[in-house]
C-alpha positions in Angstrom: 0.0 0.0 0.0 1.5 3.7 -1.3 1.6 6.8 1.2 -0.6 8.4 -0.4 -3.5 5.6 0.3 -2.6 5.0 4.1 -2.8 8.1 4.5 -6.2 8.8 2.3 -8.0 6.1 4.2 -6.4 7.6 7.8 -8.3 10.9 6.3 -11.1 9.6 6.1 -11.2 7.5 9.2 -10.7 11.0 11.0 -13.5 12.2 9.7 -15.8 9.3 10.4 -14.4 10.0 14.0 -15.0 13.6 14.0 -18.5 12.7 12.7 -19.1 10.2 15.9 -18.3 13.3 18.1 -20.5 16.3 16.3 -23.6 15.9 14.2 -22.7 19.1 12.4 -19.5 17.2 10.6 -18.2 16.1 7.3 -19.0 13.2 5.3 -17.6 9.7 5.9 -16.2 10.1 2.3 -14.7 13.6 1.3 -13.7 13.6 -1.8 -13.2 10.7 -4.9 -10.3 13.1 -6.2 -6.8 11.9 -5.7 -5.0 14.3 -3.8 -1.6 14.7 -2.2 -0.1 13.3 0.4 0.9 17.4 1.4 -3.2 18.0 0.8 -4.0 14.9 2.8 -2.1 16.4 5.8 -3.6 20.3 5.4 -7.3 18.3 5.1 -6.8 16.1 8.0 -6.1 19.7 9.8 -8.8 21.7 8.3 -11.6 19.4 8.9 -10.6 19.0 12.7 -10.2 22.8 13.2 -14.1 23.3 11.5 -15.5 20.0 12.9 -14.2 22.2 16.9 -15.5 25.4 15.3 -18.9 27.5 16.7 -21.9 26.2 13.9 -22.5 29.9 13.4 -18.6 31.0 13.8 -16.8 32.9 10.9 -14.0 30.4 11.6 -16.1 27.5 10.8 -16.7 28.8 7.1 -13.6 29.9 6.6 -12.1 26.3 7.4 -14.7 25.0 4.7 -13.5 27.3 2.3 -9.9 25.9 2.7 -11.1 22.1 2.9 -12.9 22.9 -0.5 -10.1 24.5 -1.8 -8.9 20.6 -2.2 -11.9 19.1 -2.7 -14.0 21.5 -4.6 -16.2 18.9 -5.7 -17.6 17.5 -2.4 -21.4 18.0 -2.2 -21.6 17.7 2.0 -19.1 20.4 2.4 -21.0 22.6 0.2 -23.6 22.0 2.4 -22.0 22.4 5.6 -21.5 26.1 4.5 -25.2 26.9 3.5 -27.1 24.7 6.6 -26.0 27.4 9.1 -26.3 30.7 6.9 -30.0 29.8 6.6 -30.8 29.0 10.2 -29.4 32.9 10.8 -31.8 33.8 7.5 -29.4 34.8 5.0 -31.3 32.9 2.2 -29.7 34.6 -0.7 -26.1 33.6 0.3 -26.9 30.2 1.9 -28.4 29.0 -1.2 -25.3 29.8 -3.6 -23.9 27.2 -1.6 -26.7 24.8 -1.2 -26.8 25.2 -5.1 -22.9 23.5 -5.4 -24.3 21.1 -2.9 -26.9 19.9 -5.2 -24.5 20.7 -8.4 -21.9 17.7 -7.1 -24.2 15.4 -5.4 -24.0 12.1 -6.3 -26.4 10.9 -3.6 -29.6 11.8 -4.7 -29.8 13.8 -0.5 -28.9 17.6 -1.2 -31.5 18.5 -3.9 -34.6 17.0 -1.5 -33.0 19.0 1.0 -33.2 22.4 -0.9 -36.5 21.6 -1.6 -36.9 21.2 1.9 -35.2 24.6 2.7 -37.3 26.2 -0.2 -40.4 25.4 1.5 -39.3 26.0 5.2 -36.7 28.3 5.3 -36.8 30.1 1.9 -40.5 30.3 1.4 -39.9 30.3 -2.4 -43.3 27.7 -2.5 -43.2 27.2 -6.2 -39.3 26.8 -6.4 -39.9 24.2 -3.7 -42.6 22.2 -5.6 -39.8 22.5 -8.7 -37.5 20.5 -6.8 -39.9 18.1 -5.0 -41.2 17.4 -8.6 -37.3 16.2 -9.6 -36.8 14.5 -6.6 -39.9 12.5 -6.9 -38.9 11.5 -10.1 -35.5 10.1 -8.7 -36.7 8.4 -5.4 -40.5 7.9 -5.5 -42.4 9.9 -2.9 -39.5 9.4 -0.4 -39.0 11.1 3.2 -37.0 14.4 4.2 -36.5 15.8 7.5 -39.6 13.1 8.8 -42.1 14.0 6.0 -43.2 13.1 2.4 -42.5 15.4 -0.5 -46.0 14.8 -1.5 -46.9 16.4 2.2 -44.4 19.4 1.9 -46.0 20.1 -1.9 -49.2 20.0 0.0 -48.0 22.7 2.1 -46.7 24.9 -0.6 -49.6 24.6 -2.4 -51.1 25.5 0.9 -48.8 29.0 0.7 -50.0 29.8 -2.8 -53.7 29.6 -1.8 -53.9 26.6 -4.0 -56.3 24.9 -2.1 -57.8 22.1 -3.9 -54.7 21.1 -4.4 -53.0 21.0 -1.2 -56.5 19.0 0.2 -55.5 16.4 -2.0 -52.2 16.4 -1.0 -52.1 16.1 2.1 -55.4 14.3 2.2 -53.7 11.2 0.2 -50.6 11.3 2.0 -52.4 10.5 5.4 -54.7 7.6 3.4 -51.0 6.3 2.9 -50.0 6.8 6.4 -53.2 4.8 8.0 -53.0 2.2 5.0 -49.1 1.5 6.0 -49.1 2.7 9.6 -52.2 2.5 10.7 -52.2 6.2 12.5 -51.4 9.6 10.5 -48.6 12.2 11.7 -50.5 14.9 14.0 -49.3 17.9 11.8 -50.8 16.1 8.2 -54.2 16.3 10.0 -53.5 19.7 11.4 -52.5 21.3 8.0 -55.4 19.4 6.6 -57.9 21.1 8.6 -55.9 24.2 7.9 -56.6 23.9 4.0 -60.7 22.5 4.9 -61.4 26.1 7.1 -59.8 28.1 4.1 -62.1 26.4 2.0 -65.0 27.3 4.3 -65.6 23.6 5.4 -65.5 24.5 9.1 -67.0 20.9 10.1 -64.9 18.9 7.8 -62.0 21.4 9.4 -62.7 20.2 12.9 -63.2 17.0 12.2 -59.8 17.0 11.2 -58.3 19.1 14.1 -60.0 16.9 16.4 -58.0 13.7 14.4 -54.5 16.3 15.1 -55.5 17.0 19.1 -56.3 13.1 19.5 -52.6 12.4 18.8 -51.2 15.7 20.3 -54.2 17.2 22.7 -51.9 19.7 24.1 -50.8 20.9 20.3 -51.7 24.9 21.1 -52.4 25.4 17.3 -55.1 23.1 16.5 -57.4 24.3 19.7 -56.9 27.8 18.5 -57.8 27.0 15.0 -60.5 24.7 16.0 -61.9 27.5 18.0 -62.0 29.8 14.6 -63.9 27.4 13.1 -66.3 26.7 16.4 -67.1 30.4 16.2 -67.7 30.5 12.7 -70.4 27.8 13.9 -71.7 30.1 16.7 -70.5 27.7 19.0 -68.8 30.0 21.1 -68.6 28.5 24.4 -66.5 25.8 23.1 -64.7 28.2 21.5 -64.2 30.1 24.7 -63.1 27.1 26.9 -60.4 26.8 23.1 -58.7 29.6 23.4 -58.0 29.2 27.2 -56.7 26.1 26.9 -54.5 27.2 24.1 -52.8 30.2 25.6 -52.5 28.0 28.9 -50.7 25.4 26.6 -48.6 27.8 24.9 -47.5 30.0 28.3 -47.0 25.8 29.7 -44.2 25.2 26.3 -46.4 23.8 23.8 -45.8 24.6 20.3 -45.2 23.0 17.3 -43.0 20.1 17.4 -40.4 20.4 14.4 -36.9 20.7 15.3 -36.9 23.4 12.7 -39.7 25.5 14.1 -36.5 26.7 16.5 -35.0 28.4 13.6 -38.3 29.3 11.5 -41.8 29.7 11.8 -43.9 27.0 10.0 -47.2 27.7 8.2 -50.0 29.0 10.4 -48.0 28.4 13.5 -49.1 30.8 16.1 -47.4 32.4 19.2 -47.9 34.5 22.6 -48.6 37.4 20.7 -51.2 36.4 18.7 -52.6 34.3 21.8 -52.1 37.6 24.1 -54.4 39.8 20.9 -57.2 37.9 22.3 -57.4 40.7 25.5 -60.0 39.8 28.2 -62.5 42.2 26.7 -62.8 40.1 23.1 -63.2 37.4 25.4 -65.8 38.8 27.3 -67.7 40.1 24.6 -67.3 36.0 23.4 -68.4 35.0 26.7 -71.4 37.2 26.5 -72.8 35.6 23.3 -72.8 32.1 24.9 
């Protein structure tokens, strides 16, 4: 065995290490380019000093930048660079990067994922459904950060007012869920009694907000939807005893349960402030009609 492949494979044993110890690092597998045993050495370095480096540091990217500047073709580093710029909102930048990610991917991973961030992050909705459509073609109606593309197209659709379109969405993706599963994720109900109250379907809506609070009954966001629609039914007493129990929730932690909802606010999510609009006299004057 040469130098230059002892020390290649010590590379990227390192880096399988580094990933063990921070779920922020590089790829198992850097780069397919041959490089020098000199390069080897200043990569080994690099990736160690940005694998120890603040997710949000200055230092962090500048290691990336000299990492790629061996291995300009690795699709994870290119990544690694745009995943924090868009959890601080700088979307424009982030996704010059993201775009290389997806350029060099050999994968199949990074172009789901910018779909994902479109939708999320981005909120470029028809951009999003562009790249959900490509990567449906590729892997079937696979899975990305815990959800269906067909689900996240139901959501941009959702974003665009495209209604019909987002009920059948989501609608089929949790007839797949309970066919294959036998229970649907909380949030495909909640979304779809988002998309039936826009429609004016404010039954239908609850019926389906109920189906989201069975799973999750302490999921602030459907009770205060669910009481929209309950007044819009003049049933305002249940609405009343809705909105109590959904600021109480909210004020207790409750929210919506992503792990990206830390970084960005998902569709129709509420918060304290909208809760905290609802000032004793609205709810009065609600109490009063009951």
């Amino acid at each position: 065995m040469t130098g230059e492949k002892l020390l290649l494979i010590i590379t990227i044993f390192c880096i399988s290490s580094y990933s063990c110890r921070n779920k922020q690092a590089v790829p198992q597998k850097v780069s397919e380019k041959k490089i020098s045993k000199k390069d080897s050495t200043r990569l080994i370095s690099y990736l160690e000093k940005f694998s120890n480096s603040p997710l949000f540091s200055i230092q962090r990217q500048k290691y990336l930048d000299s990492a790629l500047t061996i291995t300009p073709y690795d699709a994870h580093l290119w990544q690694q660079k745009a995943m924090p710029l868009f959890k601080q909102k700088k979307y424009e930048i982030g996704m010059i990067y993201l775009d290389s990610a997806v350029k060099y991917d050999k994968t199949k991973h990074w172009l789901e994922y910018r779909a994902f961030i479109k939708c999320i992050f981005q909120k470029s909705y028809r951009a999003a459904i562009t790249d959900f459509n490509l990567a449906q073609k590729q892997n079937g109606n696979s899975y990305v950060m815990d959800h269906s593309y067909q689900f996240y197209k139901g959501l941009c659709y959702l974003q665009l007012n495209q209604f019909d379109s987002a009920e059948y969405l989501i609608e089929n993706e949790i007839k797949e869920e309970i066919k294959t599963r036998k229970e649907a994720h909380h949030l495909h109900w909640f979304y779809l009694g988002i998309v039936q109250s826009e429609k004016g379907n404010y039954k239908v809506a609850n019926q389906s907000l109920d189906s989201c609070l069975h799973i999750y009954p302490q999921f602030p966001d459907a009770q205060y939807y669910k009481a929209q629609c309950l007044m819009r039914e003049r049933k305002f007493k249940e609405a009343f005893d809705l909105l109590l129990s959904a600021k109480e929730n909210l004020q207790n932690g409750y929210t919506l349960n992503e792990d990206n909802a830390i970084y960005e606010v998902y569709p129709y999510q509420i918060n304290k402030r909208i809760l905290n609009s609802i000032n004793k006299e609205e709810l009065d004057a609600l109490l009063k009609k009951i």
